[in-house]
C-alpha positions as CSV (number, residue, x, y, z in Angstrom):
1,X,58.3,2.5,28.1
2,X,55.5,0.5,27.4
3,X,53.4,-0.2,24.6
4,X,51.1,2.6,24.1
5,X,53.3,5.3,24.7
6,X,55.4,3.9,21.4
7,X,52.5,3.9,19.8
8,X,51.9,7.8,20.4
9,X,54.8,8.3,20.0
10,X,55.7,6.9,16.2
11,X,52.2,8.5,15.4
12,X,53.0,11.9,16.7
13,X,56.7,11.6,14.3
14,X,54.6,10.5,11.3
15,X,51.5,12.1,11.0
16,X,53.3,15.6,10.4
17,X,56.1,13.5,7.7
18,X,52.8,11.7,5.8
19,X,50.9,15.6,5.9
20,X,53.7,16.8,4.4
21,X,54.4,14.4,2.0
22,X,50.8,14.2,1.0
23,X,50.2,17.6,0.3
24,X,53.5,17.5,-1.9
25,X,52.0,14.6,-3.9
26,X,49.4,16.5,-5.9
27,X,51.7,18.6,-8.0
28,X,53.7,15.3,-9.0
29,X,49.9,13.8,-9.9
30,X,49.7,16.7,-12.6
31,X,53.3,16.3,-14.2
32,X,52.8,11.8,-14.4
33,X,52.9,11.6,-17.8
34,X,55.1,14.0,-19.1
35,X,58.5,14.1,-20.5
36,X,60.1,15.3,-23.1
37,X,58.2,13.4,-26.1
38,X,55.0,14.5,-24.8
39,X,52.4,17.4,-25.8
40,X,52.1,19.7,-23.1
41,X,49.3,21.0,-24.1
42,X,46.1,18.5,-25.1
43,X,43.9,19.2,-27.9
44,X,40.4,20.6,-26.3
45,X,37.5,18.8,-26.9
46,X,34.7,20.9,-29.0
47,X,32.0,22.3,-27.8
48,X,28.7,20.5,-28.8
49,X,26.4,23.0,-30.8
50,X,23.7,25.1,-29.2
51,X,20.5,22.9,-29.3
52,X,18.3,23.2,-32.0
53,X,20.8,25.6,-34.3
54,X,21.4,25.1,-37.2
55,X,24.8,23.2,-36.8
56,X,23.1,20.4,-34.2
57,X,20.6,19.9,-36.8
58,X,23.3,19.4,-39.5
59,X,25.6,17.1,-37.1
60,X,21.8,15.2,-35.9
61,X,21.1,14.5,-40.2
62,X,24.9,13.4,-40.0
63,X,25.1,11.3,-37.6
64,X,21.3,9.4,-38.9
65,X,23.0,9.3,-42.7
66,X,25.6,7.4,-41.3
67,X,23.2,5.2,-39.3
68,X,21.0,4.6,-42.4
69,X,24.3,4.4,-44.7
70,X,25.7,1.4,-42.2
71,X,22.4,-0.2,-42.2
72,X,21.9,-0.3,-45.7
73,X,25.7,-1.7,-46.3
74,X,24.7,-4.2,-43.9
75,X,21.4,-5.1,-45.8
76,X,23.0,-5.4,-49.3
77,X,26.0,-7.4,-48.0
78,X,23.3,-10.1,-46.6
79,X,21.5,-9.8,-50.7
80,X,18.8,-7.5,-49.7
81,X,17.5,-5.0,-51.9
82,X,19.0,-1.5,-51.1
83,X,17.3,1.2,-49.5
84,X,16.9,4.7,-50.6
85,X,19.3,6.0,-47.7
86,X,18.3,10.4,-48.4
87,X,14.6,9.3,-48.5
88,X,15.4,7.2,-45.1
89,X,17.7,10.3,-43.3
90,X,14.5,12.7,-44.4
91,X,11.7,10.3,-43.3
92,X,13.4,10.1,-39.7
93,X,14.7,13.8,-39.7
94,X,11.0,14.5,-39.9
95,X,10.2,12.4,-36.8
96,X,12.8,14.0,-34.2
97,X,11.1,16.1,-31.7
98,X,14.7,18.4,-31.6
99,X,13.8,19.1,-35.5
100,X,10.4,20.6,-34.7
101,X,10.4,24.3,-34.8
102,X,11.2,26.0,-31.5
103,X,7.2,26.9,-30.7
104,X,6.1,23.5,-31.6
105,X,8.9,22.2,-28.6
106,X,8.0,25.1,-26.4
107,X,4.0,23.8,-26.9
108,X,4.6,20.0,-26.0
109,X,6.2,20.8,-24.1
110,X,3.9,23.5,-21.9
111,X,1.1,20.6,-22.7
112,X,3.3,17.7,-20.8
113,X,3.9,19.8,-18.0
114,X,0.1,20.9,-17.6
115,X,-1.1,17.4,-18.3
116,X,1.8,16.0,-15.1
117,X,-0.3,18.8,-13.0
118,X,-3.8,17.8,-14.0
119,X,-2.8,13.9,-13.2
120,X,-1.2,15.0,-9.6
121,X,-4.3,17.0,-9.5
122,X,-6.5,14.1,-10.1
123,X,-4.2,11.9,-7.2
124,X,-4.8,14.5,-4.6
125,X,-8.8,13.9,-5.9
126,X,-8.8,10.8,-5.9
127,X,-7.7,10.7,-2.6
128,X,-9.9,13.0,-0.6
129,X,-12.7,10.7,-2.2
130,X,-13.6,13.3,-4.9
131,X,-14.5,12.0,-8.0
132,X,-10.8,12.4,-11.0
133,X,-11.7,14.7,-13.7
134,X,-11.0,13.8,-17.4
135,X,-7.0,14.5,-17.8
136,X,-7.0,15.7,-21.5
137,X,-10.4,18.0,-21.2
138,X,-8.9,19.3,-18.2
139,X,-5.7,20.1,-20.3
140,X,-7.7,21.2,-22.8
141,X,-9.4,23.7,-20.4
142,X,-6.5,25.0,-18.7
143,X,-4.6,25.3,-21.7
144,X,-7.7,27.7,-22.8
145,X,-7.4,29.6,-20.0
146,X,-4.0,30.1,-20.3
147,X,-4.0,31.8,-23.5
């Protein structure tokens, strides 16, 4: 025999052994890791909150009062006067978009998206030699006409 028909062959024997062993690897990959100390079954993450409900707001003022809280712990352990941490957590609850109410969003929003339109508008202008109009009258205009 010579070389290449040893070759074909030993890969003839073990390509259907390796298939076979391969495919009976994946239920051993669920199983490494247990034994009999183990949980079987794993705690399940929780959901995160519907946006803008009340329970994301109240985990979003959370998660800045413990911000601020750190910050201010930080402050007074390097001798700085403290700051007031509620006035801080209501000061910066007040600038988060996600706290305006939901027609405030739903406006900026509609606004960015007509204003990205008016500048693509102005590109496509701009390059058939046509003079750009004002973006924000334009939005101002359309936004008009819209309503």
């Amino acid at each position: 025999m010579d070389f290449g028909t040893v070759i074909w062959i030993v890969v003839l024997v073990v390509a259907p052994i390796a298939a076979i062993l391969f495919s009976g690897a994946f239920g051993l990959l669920d199983q490494l890791g247990r034994g009999g100390m183990s949980l079987e079954e794993r705690p399940r993450p929780r959901p995160a909150p519907v946006a803008n409900s009340p329970a994301a707001r109240a985990e979003r003022e959370a998660d800045i009062r413990q911000l601020v809280q750190a910050r201010n712990d930080r402050a007074v352990g390097r001798g700085e006067p403290p700051l007031d941490v509620e006035a801080e957590v209501a000061r910066l609850m007040a600038l988060d978009p996600a706290a305006q109410p939901e027609a405030d969003q739903q406006d900026a929003a509609l606004r960015e998206e007509v204003r990205q339109l008016v500048v693509a508008r102005n590109e496509r202008r701009m390059a058939r030699g046509e003079p750009p109009l004002a973006v924000e009258e334009e939005v101002e205009r359309q936004l008009r006409d819209l309503a």
